[in-house]
C-alpha positions in Angstrom: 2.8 10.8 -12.0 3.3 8.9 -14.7 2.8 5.7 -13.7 0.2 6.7 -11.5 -2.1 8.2 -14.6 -1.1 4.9 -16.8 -3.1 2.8 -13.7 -5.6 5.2 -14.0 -6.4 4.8 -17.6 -6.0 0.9 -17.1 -8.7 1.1 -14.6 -10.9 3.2 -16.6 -10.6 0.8 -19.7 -11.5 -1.9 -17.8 -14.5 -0.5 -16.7 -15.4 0.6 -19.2 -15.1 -3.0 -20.9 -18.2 -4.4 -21.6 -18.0 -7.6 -23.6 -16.4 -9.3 -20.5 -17.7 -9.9 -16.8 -14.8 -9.1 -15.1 -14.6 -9.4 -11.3 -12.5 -11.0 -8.0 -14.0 -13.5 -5.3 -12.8 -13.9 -1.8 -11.0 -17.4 -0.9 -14.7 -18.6 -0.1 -16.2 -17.8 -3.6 -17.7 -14.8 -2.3 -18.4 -12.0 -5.0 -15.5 -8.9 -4.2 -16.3 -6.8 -6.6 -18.5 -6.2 -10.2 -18.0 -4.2 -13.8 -19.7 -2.7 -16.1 -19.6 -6.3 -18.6 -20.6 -8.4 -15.4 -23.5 -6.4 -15.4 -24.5 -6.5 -19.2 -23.3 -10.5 -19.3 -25.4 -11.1 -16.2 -27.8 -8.8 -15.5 -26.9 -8.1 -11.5 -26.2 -4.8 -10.3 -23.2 -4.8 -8.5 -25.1 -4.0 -5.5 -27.5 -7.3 -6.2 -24.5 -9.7 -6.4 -21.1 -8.6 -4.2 -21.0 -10.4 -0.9 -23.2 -13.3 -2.9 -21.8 -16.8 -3.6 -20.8 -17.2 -6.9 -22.7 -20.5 -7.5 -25.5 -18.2 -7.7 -24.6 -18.2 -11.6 -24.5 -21.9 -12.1 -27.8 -24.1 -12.9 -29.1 -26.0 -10.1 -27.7 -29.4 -11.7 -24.2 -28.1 -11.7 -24.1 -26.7 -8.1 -25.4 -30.2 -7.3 -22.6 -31.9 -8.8 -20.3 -29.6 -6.6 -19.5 -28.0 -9.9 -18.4 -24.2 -8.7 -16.3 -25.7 -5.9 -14.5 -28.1 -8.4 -13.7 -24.9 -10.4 -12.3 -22.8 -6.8 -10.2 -26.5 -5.6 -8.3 -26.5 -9.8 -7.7 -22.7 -9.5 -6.5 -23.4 -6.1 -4.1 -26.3 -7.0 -3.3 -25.3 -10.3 -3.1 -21.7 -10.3 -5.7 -21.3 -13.1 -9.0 -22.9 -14.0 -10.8 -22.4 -17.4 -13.8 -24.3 -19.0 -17.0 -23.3 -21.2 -20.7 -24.6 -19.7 -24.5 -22.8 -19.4 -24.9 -20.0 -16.6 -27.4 -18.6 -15.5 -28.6 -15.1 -15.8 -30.5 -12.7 -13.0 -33.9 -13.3 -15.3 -32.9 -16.9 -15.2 -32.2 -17.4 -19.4 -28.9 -19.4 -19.6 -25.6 -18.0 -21.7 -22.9 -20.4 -22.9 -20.0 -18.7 -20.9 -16.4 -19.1 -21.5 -14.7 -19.1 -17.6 -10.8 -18.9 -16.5 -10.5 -18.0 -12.8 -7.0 -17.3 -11.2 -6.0 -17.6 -8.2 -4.1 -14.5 -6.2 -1.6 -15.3 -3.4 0.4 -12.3 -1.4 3.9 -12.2 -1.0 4.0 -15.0 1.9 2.2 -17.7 -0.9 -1.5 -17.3 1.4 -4.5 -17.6 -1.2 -6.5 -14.2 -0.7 -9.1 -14.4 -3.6 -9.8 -15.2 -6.8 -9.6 -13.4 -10.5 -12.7 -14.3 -12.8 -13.3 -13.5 -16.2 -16.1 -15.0 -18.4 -17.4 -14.1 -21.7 -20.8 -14.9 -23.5 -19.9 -16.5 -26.1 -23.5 -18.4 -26.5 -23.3 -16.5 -30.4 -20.0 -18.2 -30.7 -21.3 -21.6 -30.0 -24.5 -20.8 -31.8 -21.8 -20.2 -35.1 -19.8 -23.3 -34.4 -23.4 -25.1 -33.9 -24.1 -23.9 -37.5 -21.2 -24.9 -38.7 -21.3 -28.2 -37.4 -24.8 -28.6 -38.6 -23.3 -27.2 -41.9 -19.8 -30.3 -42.1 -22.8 -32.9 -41.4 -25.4 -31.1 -44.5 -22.6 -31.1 -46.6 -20.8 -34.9 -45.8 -24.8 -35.9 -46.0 -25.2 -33.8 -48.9 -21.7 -34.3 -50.8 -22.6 -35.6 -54.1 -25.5 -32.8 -54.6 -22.1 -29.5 -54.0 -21.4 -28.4 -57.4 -18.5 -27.4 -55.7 -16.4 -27.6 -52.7 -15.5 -23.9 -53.3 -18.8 -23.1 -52.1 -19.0 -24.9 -49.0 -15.9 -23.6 -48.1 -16.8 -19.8 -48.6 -20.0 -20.6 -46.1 -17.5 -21.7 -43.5 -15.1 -19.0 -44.0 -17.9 -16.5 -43.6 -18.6 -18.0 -40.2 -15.6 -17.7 -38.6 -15.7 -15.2 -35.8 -12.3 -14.4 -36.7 -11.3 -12.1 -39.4 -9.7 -13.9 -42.4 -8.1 -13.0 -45.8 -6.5 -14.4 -48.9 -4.8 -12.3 -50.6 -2.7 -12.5 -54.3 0.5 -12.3 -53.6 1.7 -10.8 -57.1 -1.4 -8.9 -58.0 -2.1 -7.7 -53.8 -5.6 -8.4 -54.6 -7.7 -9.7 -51.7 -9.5 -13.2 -53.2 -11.0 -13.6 -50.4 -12.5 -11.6 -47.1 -15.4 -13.1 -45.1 -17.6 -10.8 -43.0 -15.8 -10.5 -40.3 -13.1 -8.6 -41.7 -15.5 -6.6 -43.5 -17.1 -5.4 -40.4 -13.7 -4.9 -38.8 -11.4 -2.7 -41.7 -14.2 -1.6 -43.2 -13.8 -0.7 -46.9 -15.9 0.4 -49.7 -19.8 -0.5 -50.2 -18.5 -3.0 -52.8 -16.4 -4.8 -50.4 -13.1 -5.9 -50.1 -13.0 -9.1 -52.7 -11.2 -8.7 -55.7 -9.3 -5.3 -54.9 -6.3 -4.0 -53.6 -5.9 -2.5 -50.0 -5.0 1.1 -51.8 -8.2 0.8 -53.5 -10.6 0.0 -50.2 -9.6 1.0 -47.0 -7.3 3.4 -45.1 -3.8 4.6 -45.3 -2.7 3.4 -41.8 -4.7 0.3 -42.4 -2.9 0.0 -46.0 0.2 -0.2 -44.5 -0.4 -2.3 -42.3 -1.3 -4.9 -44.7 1.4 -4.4 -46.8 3.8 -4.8 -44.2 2.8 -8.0 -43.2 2.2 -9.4 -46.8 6.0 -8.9 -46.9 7.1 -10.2 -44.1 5.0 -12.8 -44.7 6.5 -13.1 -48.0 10.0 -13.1 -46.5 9.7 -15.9 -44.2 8.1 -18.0 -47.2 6.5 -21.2 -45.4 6.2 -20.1 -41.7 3.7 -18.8 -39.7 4.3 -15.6 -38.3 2.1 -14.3 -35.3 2.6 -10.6 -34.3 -0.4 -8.1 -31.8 -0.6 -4.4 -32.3 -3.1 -1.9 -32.2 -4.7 -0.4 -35.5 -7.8 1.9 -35.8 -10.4 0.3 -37.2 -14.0 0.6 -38.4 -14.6 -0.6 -35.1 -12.4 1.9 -32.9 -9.2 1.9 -31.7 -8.5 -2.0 -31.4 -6.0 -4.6 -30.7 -5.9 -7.4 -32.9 -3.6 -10.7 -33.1 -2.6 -11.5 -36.5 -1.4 -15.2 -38.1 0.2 -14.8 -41.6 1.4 -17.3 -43.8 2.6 -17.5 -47.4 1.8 -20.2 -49.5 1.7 -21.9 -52.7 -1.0 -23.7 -54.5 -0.8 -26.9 -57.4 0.6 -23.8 -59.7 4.5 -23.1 -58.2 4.4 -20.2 -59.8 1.3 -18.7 -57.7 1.6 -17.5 -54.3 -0.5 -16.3 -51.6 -0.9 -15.0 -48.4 -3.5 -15.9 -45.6 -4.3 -13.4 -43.1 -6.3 -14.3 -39.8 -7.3 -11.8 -37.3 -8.6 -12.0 -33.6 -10.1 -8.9 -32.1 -8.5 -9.2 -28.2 -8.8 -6.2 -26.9 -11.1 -7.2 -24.3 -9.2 -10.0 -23.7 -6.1 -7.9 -23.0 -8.0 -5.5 -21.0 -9.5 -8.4 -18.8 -6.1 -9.6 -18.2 -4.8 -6.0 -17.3 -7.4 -6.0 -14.9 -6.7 -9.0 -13.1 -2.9 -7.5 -12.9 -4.2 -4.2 -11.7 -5.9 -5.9 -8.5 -2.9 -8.0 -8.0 -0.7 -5.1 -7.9 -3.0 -2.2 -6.4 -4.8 -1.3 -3.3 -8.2 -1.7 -3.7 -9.7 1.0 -1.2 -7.7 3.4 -2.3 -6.0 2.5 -5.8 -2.9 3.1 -4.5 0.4 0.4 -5.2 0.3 -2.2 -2.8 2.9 -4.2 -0.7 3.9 -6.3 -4.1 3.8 -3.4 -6.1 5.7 -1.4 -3.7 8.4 -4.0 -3.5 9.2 -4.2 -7.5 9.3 -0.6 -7.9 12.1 -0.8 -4.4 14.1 -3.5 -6.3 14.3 -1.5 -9.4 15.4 1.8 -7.4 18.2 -0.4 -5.9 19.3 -1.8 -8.8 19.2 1.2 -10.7 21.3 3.3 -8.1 25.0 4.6 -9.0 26.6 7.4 -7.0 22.9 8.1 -5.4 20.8 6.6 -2.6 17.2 5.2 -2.3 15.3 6.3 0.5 12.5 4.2 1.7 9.6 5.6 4.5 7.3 3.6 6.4 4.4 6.0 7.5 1.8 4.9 10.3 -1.2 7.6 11.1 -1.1 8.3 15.2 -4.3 7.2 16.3 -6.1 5.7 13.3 -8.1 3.6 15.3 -10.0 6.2 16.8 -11.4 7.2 13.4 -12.8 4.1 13.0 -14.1 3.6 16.6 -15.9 7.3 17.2 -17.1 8.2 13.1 -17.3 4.5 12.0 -15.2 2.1 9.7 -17.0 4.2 6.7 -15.1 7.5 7.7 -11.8 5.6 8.3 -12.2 4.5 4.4 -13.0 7.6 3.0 -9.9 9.4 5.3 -7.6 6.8 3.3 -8.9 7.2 0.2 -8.2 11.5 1.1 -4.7 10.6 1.7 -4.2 8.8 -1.5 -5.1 11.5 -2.9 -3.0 14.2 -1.0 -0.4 12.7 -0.8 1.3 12.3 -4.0 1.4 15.8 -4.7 4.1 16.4 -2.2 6.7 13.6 -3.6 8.2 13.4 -7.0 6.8 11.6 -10.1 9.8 9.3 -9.7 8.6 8.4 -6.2 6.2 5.5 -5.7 3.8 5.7 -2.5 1.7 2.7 -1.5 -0.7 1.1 1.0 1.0 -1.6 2.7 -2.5 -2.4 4.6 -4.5 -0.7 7.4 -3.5 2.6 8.1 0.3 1.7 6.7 1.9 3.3 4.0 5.5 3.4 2.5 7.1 5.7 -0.1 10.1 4.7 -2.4 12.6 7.6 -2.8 15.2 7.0 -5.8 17.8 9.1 -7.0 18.8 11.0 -3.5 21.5 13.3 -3.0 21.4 14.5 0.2 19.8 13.0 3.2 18.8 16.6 4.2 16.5 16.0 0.7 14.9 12.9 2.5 14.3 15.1 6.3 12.5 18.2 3.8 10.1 15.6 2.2 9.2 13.6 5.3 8.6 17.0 7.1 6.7 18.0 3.8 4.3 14.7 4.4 4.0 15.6 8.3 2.5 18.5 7.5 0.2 17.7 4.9 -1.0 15.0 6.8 -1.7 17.5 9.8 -4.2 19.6 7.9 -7.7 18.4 9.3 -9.6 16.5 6.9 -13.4 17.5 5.9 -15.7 13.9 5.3 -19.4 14.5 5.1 -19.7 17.3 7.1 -17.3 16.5 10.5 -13.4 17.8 10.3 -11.3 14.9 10.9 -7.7 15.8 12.3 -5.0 13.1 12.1 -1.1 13.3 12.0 1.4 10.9 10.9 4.5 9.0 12.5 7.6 8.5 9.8 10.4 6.3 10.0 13.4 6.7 7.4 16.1 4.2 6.3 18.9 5.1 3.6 20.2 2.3 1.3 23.9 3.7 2.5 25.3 -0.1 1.7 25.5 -1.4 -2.3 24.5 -4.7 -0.9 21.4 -4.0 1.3 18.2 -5.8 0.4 15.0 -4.6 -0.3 13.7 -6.8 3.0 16.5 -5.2 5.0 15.7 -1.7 4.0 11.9 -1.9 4.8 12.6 -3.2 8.3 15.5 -0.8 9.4 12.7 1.6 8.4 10.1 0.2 10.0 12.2 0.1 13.2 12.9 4.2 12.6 8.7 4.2 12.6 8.7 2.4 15.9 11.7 5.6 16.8 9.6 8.2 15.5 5.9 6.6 17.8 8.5 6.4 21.0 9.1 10.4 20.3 5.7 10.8 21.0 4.4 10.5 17.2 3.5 13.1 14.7 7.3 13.6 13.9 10.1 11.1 12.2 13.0 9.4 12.9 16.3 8.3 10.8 16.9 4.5 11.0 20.2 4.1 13.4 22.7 0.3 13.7 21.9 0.5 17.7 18.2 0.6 16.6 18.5 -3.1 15.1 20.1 -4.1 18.5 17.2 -2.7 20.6 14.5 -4.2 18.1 16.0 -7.5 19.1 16.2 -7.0 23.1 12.4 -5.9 22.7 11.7 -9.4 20.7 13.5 -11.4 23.2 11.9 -9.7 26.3 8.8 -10.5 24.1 9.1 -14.3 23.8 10.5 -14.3 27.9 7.3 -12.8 29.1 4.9 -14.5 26.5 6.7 -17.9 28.3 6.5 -15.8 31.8 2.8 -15.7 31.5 2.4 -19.6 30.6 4.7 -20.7 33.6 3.3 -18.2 35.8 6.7 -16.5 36.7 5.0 -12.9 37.3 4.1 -12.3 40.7 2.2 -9.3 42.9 3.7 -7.5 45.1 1.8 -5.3 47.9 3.2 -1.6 48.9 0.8 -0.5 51.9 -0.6 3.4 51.8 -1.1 5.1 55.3 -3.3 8.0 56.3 -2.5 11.1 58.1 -1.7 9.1 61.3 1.5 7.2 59.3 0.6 4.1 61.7 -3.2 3.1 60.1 -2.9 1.0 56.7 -5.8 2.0 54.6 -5.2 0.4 51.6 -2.4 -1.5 49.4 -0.9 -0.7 45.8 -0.6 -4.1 43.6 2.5 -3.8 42.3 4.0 -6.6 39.3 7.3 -7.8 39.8 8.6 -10.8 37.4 10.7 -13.4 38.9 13.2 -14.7 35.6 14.5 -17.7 36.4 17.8 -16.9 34.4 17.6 -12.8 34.6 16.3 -12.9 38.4 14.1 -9.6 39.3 12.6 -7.6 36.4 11.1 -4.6 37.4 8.0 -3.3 35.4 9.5 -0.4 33.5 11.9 -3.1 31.7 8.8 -5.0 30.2 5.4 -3.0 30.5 6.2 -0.9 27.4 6.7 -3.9 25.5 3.3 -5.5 27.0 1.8 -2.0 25.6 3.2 -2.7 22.3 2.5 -6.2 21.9 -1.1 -6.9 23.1 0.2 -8.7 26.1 -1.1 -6.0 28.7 -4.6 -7.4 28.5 -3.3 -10.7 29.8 -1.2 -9.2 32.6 -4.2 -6.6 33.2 -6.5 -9.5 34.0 -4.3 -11.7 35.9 -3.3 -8.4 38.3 -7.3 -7.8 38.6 -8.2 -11.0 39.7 -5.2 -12.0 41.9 -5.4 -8.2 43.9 -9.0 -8.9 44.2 -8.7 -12.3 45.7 -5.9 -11.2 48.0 -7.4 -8.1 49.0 -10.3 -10.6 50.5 -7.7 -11.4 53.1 -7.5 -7.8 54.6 -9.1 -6.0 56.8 -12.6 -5.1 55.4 -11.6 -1.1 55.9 -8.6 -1.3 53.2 -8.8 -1.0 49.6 -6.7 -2.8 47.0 -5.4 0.0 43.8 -5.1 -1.7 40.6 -2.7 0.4 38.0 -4.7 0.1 34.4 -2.5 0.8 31.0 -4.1 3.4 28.4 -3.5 0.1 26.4 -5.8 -1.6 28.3 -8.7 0.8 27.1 -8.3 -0.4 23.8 -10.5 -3.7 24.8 -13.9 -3.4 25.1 -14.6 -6.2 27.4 -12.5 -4.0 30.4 -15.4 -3.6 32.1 -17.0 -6.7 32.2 -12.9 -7.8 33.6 -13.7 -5.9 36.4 -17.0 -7.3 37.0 -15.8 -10.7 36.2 -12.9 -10.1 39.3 -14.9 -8.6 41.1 -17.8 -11.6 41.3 -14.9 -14.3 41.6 -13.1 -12.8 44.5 -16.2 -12.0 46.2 -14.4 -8.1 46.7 -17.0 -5.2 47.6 -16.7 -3.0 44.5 -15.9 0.4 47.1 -12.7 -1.7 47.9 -11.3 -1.6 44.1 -9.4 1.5 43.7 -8.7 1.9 39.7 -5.8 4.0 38.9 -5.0 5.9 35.4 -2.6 8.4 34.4 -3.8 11.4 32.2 -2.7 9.3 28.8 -5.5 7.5 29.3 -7.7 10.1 28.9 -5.3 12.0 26.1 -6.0 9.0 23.6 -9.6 8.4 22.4 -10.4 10.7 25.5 -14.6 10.5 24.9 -14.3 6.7 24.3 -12.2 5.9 27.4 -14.0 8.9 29.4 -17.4 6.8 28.7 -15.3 3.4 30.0 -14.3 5.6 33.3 -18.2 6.3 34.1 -19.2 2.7 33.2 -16.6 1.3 35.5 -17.7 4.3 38.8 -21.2 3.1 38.1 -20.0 -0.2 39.6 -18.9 1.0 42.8 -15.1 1.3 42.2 -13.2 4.0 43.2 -10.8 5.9 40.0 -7.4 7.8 40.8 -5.6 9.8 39.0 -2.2 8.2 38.8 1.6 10.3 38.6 -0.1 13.7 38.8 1.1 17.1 37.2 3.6 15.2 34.9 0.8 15.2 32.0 -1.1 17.4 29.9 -4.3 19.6 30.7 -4.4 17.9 34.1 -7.1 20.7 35.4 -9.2 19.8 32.5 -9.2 16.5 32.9 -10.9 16.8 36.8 -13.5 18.5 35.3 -14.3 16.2 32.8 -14.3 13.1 35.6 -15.0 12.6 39.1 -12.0 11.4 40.3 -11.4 9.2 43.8 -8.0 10.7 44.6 -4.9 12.6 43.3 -1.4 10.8 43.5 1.4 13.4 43.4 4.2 12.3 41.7 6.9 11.0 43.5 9.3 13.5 41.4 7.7 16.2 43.4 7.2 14.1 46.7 11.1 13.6 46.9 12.3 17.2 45.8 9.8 18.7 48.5 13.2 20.3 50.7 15.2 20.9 48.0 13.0 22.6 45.2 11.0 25.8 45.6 9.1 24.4 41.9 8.4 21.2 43.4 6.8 22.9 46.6 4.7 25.1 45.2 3.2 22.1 42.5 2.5 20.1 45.9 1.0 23.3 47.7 -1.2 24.2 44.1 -2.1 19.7 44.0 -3.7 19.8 47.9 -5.3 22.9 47.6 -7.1 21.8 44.5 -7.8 18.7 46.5 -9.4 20.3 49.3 -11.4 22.9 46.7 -12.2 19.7 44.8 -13.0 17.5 48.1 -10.5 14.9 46.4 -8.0 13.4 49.1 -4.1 13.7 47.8 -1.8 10.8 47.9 2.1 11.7 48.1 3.9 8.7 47.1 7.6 7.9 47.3 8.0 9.1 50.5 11.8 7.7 51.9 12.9 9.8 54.3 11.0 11.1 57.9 12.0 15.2 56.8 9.6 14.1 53.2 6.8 12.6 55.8 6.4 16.0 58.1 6.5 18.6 55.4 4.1 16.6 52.9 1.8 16.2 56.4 1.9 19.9 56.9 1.1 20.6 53.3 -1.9 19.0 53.6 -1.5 15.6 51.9 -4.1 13.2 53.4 -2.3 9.9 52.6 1.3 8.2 52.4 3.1 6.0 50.5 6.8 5.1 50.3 9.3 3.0 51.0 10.1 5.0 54.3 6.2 3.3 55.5 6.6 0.3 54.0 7.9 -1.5 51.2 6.0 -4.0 48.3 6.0 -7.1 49.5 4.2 -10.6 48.4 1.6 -12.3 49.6 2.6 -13.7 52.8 5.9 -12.1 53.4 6.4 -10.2 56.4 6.8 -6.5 56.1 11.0 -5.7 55.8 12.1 -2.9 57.8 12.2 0.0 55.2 15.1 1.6 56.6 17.0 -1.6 56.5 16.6 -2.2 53.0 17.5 0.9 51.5 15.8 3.0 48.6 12.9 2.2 47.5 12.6 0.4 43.6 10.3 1.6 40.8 6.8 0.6 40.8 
């Protein structure tokens, strides 16, 4: 792309700059990052100074004074600090150093580091030292000048900047010091006394002659113009001042030309908008980036659409967690590059942070257009990666919104799409999803059932409920099920398939998962000593590391023997990070507990998963348990689930029994315990047990 390769030679310029110490800090003064002219200014490698306080540059009188923080607080404040003053260098000679830092805020207006540029300019000062030593010879010395001509020419020659007189009839140059020698070059004689035609260049040439008369033009006025001209020096951008004036003689004129070199000034200043507008992991456009280019495409559309995807990689975490953070970088920095070779050079992808990216689609036709791209990034996210050695497979989630409306916003189209992403990770991920009106509508039931149970866990509205399990007598209780029920005070009874997902999705299982373990532990205390207490865990819930020291930590406070704690997990557990949460399964059996298998046969690779882990028990689904007289499929599942049990020596649980006709022909097939609302129905602690034919079918868990 375009764009894309125009970053790409900004970055290289700038690193390639050497005359300038260009480089970011984090809010805390830290050192982020380090080029090529910090180096040569400073003498660090970058692998010596990033992560180091920059204070490290600053004598120790300075740092005393509180100096570099003064500098961070007026950046902060202001926006933008600059000031001269001595610095140190690694072999701890000092440099007179011109500083600006500015700060960088995201989108929300939070500070997240700091832009610094600083040039040596102890050669400068040394110059303007010489030249003040020269003002104060020459006021000392004033009636010895023969002339003031001749002072002047020694200042002149100073002047880091390139200047120029020049006849304005004759286009003579009267006068060029050395600076603009060294910079246009010119014959071996010099410049002084000849014409540009006779000296330098034809580009050069003309570019004298045209600002001699526009100069000219604007007789009296100061005109200021930047443009880049090849020079002795290089390709090179210089800032020009021209004036035309007139001396004692009316008739005379002349024109004064001054020249800055700034090239490294304008490639400093690139750089600090580079990191303000690009990912720096991956180089990639970042949020505020992303957001100009989406404004643009909106405001450029006429009878097309934008398109704008959110993409989320499925199970980036993992990466991180089994290779290291180092592998999660480099698989980023592999889609950065991928990537953009299936979208258009129109298109703009960028990191939005993590492992989130989003893709701006202008100029759409068809919405079929928009399915045949996303598809096209499905798939070329699904080809394994190969980083240092080990294949890395990942796939990618994508949700799509359409700017159908003239008057959507750029904020409005990034969140219907973001709620499509939350769509297409429902599906089951690795697939996409179109953003739809009654989406907006569910986003804002999940939110409020959100805020409810975040208030439901402060005022202690959730509550357990106990369902007993029977063995093959149907009389003896051998253990209870914990079961969650939430008490609303407005919404009465919620049952745990209306808020559970959304604990899943919003961190708020852990909480839940630890008040069920230590409340079921404490209760079970109250049974007899023969019964066990099962305890449903989340595949969420595997995410936290500290899951098994929660079970120890119940365990201790209730005083519960550890053979009494029955764990149970459904095969998604073991689908997601399966050798991370298969280690957490043996940690938590070599404390004593007992581990089910939860909801049986509805998964994936069930058989593989008992011989990967020594389960406790098998719970048949109560989808089979319940079609047991009326389906021949159902039957045979149950008949395949016991005899593996009894091949395994694993005991079978058929839950959701209801009726007695369920009871006998689950007892004849061989299931060794029972639970159902037809033996029993949850109840809390302290309730008597309802009669279960009384009270009808039985609710979900």
């Amino acid at each position: 792309m375009i764009i894309a390769n125009s970053d790409v030679m900004y970055r290289h310029l700038v690193q390639g700059v050497v005359d300038y110490a260009i480089y970011m800090l984090h809010p805390d003064g830290t050192v982020a990052n380090w080029n090529a002219g910090a180096q040569r200014a400073k003498g660090y490698t970058a692998d010596e100074i990033v992560g180091r306080h920059f204070s490290c540059f600053y004598t120790e009188a300075d740092r005393a004074v509180g100096l570099p923080q003064r500098g961070l607080t007026t950046a902060r404040e202001l926006g933008k600090f600059e000031a001269e003053g001595w610095r140190v260098r690694k072999d701890g000679t000092l440099f007179w150093a011109h500083v600006v830092i500015d700060a960088i805020h995201d989108d929300a207006g939070q500070l997240i580091g700091f832009a610094k540029v600083t040039r040596d300019n102890t050669e400068r000062r040394e110059r303007e030292q010489q030249l003040l030593k020269a003002k104060q010879l020459a006021e000392h010395y004033n009636d010895e000048l023969t002339s003031m001509s001749t002072f002047l020419q020694a200042v002149v020659s100073n002047i880091p900047s390139c200047v120029l007189v020049l006849d304005a009839v004759s286009r003579r140059f009267l006068l060029a010091n050395r600076q603009a020698e060294e910079t246009f070059g010119g014959s071996p004689r010099g410049l002084q006394g000849k014409t540009a035609q006779q000296c330098l260049p034809g580009l050069v040439c003309e570019f004298f002659d045209r600002l001699t008369n526009d100069a000219l033009r604007s007789d009296g006025a100061m005109r200021e113009e930047e443009e880049e001209l090849a020079t002795a020096r290089g390709p090179r951008t210089l800032r020009t001042k021209t004036l035309a004036f007139h001396s004692n003689d009316p008739r005379s004129r002349y024109v004064l030309f001054i020249a800055d070199d700034v090239t490294d000034e304008n490639a400093a200043h690139a750089q600090v908008r580079y990191m303000a507008h690009h990912d720096t992991l991956t180089g990639m456009p970042n949020r505020r980036l992303f957001r100009d280019r989406l404004l643009k495409a909106l405001d450029g559309r006429r009878d097309r659409t934008t398109a704008v995807l959110c993409l989320d990689l499925d199970n980036f975490k993992s990466v991180n967690d089994t290779l290291g953070h180092q592998y999660g970088d480099e698989l980023l920095r592999l889609l950065a590059k991928r990537l953009p070779r299936h979208l258009r050079e129109q298109d703009t992808l960028a990191r939005l942070g993590g492992d989130e990216f989003a893709v701006v689609l202008p100029n759409i036709a068809e919405q079929d257009d928009v399915r045949k791209m996303a598809e096209r990034l499905i798939d070329a996210v699904r080809q394994p990666f190969e980083i240092d050695g080990h294949t890395v497979p990942i796939s990618v989630s994508i949700g799509i919104a359409l700017a159908d409306a003239q008057d959507v916003s750029a904020d409005h189209l990034l969140r219907y799409a973001d709620m499509a992403l939350y769509e297409a990770k429902r599906r089951g991920r690795n697939c996409l999803a179109f953003f739809k009106p009654e989406m907006e509508a569910a986003a804002l039931k999940r939110h409020e059932v959100e805020m409810d149970l975040r208030q439901a866990i402060i005022t202690q509205q959730l509550q357990l409920y106990y369902q007993p399990i029977m063995d093959v007598s149907h009389v003896r209780i051998v253990g209870r099920e914990a079961l969650m029920r939430w008490q609303h005070p407005v919404k009465g009874l919620i049952l745990p398939q209306d808020f559970i997902p959304i604990a899943e999705e919003t961190g708020l299982i852990h909480e839940l998962g630890a008040f069920t373990l230590h409340e079921a532990c404490a209760e079970a205390m109250r049974w007899d000593d023969h019964e066990t207490v099962a305890v449903n865990l989340s595949a969420s819930q595997f995410t936290n590391g500290a899951l098994v020291s929660l079970v120890e930590s119940a365990l201790a406070t209730s005083g519960l023997p550890a053979r009494r704690l029955e764990l149970e997990i459904t095969e998604s557990v073991l689908l997601v990070n399966s050798t991370g949460n298969l280690a957490t399964l043996h940690r938590l059996k070599e404390l004593g507990v007992k581990v089910a298998l939860d909801d049986f046969g509805t998964g994936y690779s069930s058989l593989g998963y008992l011989r990967t882990f020594e389960f406790d028990k098998i719970k048949i689904d109560k989808s089979f348990t319940q079609d047991v007289e009326s389906s021949r499929e159902a039957l045979a599942i149950i008949r395949a689930i016991n005899g593996i049990g009894r091949s395994l020596d694993i005991p079978t649980t058929a839950e959701g029994v209801e009726t007695p006709e369920q009871l006998q022909r689950l007892t004849a097939e061989g299931c060794s315990h029972f639970q159902g609302f037809l033996l029993g129905r949850p109840v809390a602690h302290g309730e008597p047990a309802a009669d279960p034919v009384a009270a009808g079918p039985d609710p979900a868990n």
